[in-house]
C-alpha positions as CSV (number, residue, x, y, z in Angstrom):
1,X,44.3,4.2,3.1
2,X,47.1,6.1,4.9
3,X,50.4,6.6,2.8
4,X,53.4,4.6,3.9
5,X,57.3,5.1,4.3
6,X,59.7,3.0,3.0
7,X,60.8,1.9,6.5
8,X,56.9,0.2,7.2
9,X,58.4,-3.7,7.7
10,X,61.2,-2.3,9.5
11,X,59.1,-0.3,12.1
12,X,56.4,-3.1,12.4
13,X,59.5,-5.3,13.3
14,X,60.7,-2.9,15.8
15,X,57.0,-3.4,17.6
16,X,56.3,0.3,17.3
17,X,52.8,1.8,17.4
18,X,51.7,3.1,14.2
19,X,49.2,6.0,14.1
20,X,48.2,8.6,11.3
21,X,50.0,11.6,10.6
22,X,49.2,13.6,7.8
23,X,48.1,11.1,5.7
24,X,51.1,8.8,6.5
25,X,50.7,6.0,9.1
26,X,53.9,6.7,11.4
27,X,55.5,5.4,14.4
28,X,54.2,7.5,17.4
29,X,57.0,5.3,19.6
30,X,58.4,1.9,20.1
31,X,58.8,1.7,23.6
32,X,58.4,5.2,25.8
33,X,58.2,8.4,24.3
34,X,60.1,9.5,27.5
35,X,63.1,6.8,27.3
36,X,63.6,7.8,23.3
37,X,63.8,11.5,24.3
38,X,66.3,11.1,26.6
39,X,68.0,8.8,24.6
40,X,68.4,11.8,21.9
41,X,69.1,14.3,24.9
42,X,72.0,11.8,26.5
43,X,73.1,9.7,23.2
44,X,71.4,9.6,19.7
45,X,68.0,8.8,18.6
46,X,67.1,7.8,14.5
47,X,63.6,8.9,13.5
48,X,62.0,8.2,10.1
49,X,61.5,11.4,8.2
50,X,60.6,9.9,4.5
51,X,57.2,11.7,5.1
52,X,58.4,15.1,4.5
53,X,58.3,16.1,0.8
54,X,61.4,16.9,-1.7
55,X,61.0,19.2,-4.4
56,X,63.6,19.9,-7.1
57,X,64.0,23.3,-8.5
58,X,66.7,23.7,-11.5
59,X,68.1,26.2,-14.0
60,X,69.7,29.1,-14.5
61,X,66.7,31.0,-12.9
62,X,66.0,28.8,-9.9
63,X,67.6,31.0,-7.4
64,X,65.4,34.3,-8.6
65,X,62.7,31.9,-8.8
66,X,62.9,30.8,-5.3
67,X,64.2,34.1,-3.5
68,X,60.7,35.6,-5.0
69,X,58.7,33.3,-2.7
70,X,60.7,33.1,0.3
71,X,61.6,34.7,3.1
72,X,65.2,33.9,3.5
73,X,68.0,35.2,1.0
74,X,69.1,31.8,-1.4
75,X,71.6,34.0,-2.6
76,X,73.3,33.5,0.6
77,X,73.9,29.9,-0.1
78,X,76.8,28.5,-1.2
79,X,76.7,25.1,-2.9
80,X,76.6,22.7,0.0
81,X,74.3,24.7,2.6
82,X,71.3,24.7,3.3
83,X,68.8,27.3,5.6
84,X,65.4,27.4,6.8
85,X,63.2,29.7,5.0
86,X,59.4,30.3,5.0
87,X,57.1,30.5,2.0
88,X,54.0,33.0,2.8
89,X,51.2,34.3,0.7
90,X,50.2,37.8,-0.1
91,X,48.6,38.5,3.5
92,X,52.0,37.4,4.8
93,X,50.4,34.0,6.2
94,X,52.6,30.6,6.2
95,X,52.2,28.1,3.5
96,X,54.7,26.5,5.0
97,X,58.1,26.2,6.6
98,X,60.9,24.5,4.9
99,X,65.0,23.8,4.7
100,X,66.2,25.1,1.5
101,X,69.7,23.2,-0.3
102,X,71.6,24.3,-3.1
103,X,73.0,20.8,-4.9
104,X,74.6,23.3,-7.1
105,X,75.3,26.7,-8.8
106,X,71.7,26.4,-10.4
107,X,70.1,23.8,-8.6
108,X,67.5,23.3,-5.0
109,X,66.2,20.8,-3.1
110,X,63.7,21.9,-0.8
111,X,62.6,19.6,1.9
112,X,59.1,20.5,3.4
113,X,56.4,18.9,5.6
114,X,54.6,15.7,5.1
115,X,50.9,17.6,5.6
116,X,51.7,20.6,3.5
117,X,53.5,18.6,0.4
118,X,50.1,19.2,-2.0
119,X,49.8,22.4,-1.3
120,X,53.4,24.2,-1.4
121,X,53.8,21.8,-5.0
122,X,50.8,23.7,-6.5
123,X,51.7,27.1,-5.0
124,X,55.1,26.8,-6.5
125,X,53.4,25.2,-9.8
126,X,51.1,28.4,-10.2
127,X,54.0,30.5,-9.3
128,X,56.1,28.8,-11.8
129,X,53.7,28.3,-14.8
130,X,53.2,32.1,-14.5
131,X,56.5,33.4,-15.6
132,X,57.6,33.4,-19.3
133,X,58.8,29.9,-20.2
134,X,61.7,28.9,-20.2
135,X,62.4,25.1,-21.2
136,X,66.2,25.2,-19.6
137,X,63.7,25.9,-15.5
138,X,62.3,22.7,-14.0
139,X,60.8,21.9,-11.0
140,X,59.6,18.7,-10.0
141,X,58.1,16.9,-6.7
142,X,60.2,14.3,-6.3
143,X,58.5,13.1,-3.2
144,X,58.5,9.7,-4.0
145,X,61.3,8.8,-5.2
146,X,63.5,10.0,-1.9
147,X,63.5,8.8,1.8
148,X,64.6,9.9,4.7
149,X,66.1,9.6,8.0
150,X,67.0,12.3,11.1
151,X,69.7,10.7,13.4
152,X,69.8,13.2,16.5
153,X,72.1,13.3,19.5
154,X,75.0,14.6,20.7
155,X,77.4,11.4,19.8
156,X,76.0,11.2,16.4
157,X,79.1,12.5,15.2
158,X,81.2,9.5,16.7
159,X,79.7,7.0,14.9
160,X,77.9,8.6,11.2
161,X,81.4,8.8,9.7
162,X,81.2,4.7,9.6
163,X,77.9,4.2,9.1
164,X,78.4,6.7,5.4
165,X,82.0,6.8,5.2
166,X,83.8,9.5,3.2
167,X,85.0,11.3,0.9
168,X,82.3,13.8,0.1
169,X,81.6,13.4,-4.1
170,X,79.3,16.7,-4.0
171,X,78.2,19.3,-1.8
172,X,80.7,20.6,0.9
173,X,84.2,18.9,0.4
174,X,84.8,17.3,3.4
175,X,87.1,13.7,3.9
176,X,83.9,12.5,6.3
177,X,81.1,13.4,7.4
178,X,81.8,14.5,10.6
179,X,82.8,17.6,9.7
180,X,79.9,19.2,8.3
181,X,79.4,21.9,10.0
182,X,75.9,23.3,11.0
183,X,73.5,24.0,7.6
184,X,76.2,22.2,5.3
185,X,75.6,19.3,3.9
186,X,77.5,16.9,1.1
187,X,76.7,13.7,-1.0
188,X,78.2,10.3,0.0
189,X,78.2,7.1,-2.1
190,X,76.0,4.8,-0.2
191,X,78.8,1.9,0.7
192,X,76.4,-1.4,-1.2
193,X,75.0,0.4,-3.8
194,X,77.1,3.0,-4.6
195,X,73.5,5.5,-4.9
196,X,74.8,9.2,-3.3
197,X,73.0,9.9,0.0
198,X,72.5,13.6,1.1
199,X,73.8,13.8,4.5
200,X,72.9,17.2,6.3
201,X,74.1,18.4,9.6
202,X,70.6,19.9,10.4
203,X,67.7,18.2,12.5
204,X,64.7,18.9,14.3
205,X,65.6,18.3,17.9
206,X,67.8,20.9,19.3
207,X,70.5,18.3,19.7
208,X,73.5,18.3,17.6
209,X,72.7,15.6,14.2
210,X,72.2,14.7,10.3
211,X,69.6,14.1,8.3
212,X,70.0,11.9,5.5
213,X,68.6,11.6,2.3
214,X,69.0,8.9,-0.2
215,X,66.7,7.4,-2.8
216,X,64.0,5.2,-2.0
217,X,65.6,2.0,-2.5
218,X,68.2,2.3,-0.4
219,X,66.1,3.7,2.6
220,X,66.1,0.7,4.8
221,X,69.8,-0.1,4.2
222,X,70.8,3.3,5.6
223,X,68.1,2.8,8.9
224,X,69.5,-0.9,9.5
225,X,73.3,0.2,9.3
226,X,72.8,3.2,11.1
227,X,70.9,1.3,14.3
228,X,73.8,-1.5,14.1
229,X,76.6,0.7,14.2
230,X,74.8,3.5,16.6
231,X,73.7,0.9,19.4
232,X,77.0,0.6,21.2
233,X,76.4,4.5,21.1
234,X,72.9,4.3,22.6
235,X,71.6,4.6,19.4
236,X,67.7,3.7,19.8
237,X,64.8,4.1,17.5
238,X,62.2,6.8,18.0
239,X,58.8,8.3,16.9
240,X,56.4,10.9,16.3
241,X,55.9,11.5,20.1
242,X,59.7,12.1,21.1
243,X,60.1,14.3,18.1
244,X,57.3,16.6,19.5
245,X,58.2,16.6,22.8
246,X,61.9,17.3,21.9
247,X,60.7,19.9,19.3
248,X,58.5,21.6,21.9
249,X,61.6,22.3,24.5
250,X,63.2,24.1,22.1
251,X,60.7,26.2,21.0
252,X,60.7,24.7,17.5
253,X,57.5,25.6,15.4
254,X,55.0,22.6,13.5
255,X,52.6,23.4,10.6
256,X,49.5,23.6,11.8
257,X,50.0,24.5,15.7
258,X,52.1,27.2,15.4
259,X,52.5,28.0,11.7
260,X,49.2,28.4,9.0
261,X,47.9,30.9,7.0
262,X,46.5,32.8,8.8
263,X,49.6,33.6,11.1
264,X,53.1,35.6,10.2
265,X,56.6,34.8,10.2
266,X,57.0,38.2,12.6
267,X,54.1,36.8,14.9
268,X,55.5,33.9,15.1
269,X,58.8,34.8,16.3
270,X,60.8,33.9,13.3
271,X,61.6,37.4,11.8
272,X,65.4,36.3,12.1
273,X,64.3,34.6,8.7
274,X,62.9,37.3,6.7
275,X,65.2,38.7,4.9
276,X,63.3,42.3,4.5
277,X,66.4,43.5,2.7
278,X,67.3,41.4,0.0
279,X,64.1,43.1,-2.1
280,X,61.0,41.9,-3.3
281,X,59.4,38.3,-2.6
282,X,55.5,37.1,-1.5
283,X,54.3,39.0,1.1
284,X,57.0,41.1,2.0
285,X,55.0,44.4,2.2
286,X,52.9,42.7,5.4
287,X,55.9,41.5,7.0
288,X,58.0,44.7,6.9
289,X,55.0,46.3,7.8
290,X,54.0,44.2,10.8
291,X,58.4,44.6,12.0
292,X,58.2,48.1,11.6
293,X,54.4,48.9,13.6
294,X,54.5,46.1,15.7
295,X,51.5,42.7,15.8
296,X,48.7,41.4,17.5
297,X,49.8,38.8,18.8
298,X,52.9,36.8,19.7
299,X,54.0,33.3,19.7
300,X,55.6,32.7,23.7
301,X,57.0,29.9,25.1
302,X,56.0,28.9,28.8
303,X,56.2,26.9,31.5
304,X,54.2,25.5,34.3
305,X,54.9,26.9,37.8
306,X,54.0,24.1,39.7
307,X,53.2,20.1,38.8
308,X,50.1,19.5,37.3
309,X,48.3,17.9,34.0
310,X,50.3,19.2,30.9
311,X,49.3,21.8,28.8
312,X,47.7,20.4,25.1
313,X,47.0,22.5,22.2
314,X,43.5,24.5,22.3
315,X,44.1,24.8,25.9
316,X,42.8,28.4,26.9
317,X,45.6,30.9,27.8
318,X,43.9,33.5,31.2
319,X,46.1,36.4,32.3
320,X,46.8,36.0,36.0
321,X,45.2,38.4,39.1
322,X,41.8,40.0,39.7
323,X,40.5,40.7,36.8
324,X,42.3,37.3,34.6
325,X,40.3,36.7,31.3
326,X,41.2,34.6,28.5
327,X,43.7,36.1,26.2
328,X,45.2,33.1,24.1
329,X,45.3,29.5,23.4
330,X,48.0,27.1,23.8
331,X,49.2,26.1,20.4
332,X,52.0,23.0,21.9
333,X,51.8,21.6,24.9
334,X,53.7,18.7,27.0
335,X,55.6,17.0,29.5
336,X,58.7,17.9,29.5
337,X,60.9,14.8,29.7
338,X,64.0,16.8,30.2
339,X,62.8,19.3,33.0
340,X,60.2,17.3,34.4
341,X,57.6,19.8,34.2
342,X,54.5,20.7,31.7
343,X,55.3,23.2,29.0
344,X,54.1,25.2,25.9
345,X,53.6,27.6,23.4
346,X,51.0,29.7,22.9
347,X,49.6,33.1,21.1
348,X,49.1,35.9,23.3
349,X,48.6,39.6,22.9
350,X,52.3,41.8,23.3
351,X,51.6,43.0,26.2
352,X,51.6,39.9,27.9
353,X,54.4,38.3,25.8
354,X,57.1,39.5,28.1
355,X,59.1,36.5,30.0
356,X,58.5,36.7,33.5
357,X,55.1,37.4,32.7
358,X,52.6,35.5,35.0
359,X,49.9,33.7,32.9
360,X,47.0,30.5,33.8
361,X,46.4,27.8,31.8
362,X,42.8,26.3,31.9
363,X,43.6,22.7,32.1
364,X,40.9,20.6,32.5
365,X,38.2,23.2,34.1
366,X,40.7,24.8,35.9
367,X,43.2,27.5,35.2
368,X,46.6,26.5,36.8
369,X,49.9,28.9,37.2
370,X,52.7,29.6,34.4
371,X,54.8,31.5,33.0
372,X,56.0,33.2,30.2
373,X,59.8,32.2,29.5
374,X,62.5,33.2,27.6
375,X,63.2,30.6,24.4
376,X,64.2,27.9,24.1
377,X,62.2,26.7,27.5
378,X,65.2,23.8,27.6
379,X,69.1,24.6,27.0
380,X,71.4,21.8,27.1
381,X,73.5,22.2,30.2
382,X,76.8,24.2,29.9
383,X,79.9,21.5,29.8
384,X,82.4,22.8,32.8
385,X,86.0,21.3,31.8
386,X,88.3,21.8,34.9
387,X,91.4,23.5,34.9
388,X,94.7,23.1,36.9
């Protein structure tokens, strides 16, 4: 029996189609994966998000706590932001990725993904049950009692001030919350019930957005007002396959294609957030090791060079010329709605990891032309304002 959302009804309403996704039955889309992307690319899109775990980590030694298992400095947060850290074992490998908060001078929310929930609660149980105990330190999943929602798009920000009206009670102090700025967040008294909602200005999309997360109860309300008030935006629901496919263009990594435990931070392109000088935390030694001697093997981003079948995960990365061989595998893999054109990522040894670097890609018996490209493989086109 699959785990559901709080938002079930509402997306069997909406006629979407439900599938599994980490143990969570999830809408994949409600109409066209390609019409919702676009719809986030040109307007807004709302995706349910209330899969994703919340954990709570509290006390005067949270922050030490926490900036011993991840990569990313917490210190570096003020009350009110948030940043997206990493949380590897001792071989350096990803447990998981994950948006750290701080709710306050001694208190976290960490938001991480659906599939890895189990897992990063008992790695941070065994982490935390190991240090001398201190009854004032708590940390608790509180996974169920919190939903979720990710409204994505560049208006967003025209309309999310009256679907959560200000002011802030907590968090940043802002009069609305339109002027979050990127990684801030603050907490809003949900207009019926008067519950605080978290509203983030951080998404998943590469489009400008908020993330918003409020308890359980109050889940549906939030979806419902936000698609009444966003429509005359071109506000439209949207699913599991839009997320990926918008995800993929901007080079954004998922658990368990591009990200496991087997795979680094540094290989995986996201030494930006490993913060090698803020001292000791899991892993470290493999990580400063691996950005001072080089890796393996690197995570690229590609493209197609002519139309063909899109690229899927497990796909077989070639080198191009005379003597081409397999040298990777395609971890993501689509149709890119916005460009028209197949792309990916992929693992590939350095010397090939170089854009402008010609690759194949063995779709369906037969290797086809690509090509390594710089990331993100889609930037959202430059806004000319004339003068004079």
């Amino acid at each position: 029996m699959f785990k559901r959302t709080p938002l079930f009804a509402a997306h069997q309403q909406l006629g979407a189609r439900l599938v599994e996704f980490g143990g969570w039955e999830m809408p994949v889309q409600y109409q066209s994966i390609v019409a919702e992307h676009l719809a986030v690319r040109q307007a807004a899109g709302l995706f349910d998000i209330s899969h994703m775990g919340e954990m709570v980590v509290a006390g005067p030694n949270a922050g030490s706590f926490l900036n011993a298992l991840l990569t990313n400095d917490t210190r570096r947060l003020a009350v009110g932001q948030g940043q997206y850290t990493l949380m590897c074992n001792e071989r350096g490998g990803v447990i998981d990725d994950l948006y750290a908060y701080r709710l306050g001078q001694d208190q976290y929310l960490l938001i991480v993904n659906a599939s890895r929930t189990e897992a990063d609660y008992a790695w941070l149980r065994s982490r935390f049950d190991a240090r001398p105990q201190l009854d004032s330190d708590l940390l608790r999943d509180a996974s169920a009692e919190l939903g979720a929602v990710a409204v994505q798009g560049p208006r967003v920000a025209e309309f999310i001030g009256e679907c959560i009206p200000g002011p802030a009670v907590a968090g940043t102090p802002v009069a609305q919350a339109s002027q979050l700025k990127k990684n801030q967040f603050a907490n809003f008294p949900w207009p019926r019930s008067r519950e605080l909602a978290l509203v983030a200005r951080t998404g998943y999309t590469g489009e400008d957005g908020f993330e918003v997360v409020a308890p359980a109860g109050v889940n549906e309300e939030v979806w419902r007002r936000l698609l009444e008030v966003g429509g005359p935006f071109g506000l439209r629901p949207a699913g599991l396959g839009a997320r990926d496919t918008l995800r993929t263009e901007v080079c954004y990594p998922l658990y368990g294609h591009e990200l496991d435990e087997q795979t680094t931070p540094i290989e995986a392109g996201l030494g930006y957030f490993v913060a090698l000088d803020k001292g000791e935390f899991v892993g470290r030694s493999v990580l400063a090791a691996q950005k001072a001697e080089g890796v393996g093997k690197k995570c690229v981003a590609f493209k197609m060079s002519e139309r063909s079948a899109p690229p899927r995960p497990h796909y077989a990365l070639w080198s191009a010329g005379a003597e081409a061989a397999p040298i990777g595998t395609v971890t993501s893999g689509t149709q890119s709605p916005s460009l028209g054109i197949g792309v990916g990522l992929g693992y590939v040894p350095p010397a090939f990891a170089a854009p402008g670097t010609a690759l194949q890609v063995e779709v369906r018996g037969k290797t086809l032309p690509a090509v390594v490209v710089p990331k993100p493989v889609y930037r959202r086109p430059a806004v000319i304002t004339p003068t004079g």
